[in-house]
C-alpha positions in Angstrom: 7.5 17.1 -46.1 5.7 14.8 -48.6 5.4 11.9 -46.3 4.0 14.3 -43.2 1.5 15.8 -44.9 0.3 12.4 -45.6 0.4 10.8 -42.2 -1.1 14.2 -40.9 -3.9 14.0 -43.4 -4.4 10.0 -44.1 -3.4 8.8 -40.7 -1.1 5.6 -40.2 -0.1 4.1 -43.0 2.3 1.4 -44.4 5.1 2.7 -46.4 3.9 1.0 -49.7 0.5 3.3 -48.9 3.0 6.2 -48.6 5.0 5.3 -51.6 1.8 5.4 -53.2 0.2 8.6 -52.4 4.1 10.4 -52.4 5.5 8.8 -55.7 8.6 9.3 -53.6 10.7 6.3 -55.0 11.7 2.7 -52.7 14.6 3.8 -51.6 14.3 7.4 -50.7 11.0 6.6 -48.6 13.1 3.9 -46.6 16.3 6.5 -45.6 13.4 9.4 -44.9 11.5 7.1 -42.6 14.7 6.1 -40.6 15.2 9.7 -40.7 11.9 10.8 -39.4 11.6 7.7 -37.1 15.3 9.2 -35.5 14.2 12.9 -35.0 10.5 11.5 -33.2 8.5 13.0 -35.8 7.6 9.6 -37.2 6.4 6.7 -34.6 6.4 2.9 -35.9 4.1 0.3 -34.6 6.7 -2.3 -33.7 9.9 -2.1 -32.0 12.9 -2.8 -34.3 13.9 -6.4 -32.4 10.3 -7.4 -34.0 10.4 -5.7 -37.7 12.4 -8.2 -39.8 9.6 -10.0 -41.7 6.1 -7.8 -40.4 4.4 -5.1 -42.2 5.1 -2.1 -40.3 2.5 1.2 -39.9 3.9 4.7 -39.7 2.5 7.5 -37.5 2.7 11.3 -37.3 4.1 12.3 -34.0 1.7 16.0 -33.6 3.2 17.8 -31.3 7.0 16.8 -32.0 6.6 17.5 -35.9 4.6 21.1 -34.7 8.0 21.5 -32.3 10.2 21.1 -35.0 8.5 22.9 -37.7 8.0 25.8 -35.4 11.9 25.6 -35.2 12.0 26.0 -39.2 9.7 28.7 -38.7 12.0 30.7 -36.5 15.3 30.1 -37.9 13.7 31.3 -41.5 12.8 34.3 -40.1 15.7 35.1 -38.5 17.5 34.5 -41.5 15.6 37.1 -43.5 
């Protein structure tokens, strides 16, 4: 939710710029931006055939992190 909130507030930014602004650790920001990159909530500038040695930029995705939040949203409350 961390990383998110950033990109919805900051804009794009690299992940060192998220690491940063987080304090979420190396590693965890890696396996939650392949996360968030998998689900579409997360764009990156450059297609993975192109990533191995470039700096890459993360993106919010609006509308598909609005989607899936509005999903949270209504399984909460019809868990309560």
């Amino acid at each position: 939710m961390q990383i998110v909130r950033h990109l919805r507030v900051a804009g794009p930014s690299m992940r060192y710029q998220l690491e940063q602004a987080t304090g979420v650790k190396h590693a965890l920001m890696v396996q939650s931006l392949s996360k968030l990159e998998a689900t579409g909530v997360v764009a990156v500038n450059l297609p993975p055939e192109e990533r191995s040695t470039r700096a890459l930029t993360y993106s919010l995705n609006q509308i598909r992190a609005d989607y899936l939040l509005e999903l949270i949203i209504k399984y909460v409350r019809a868990r309560g």
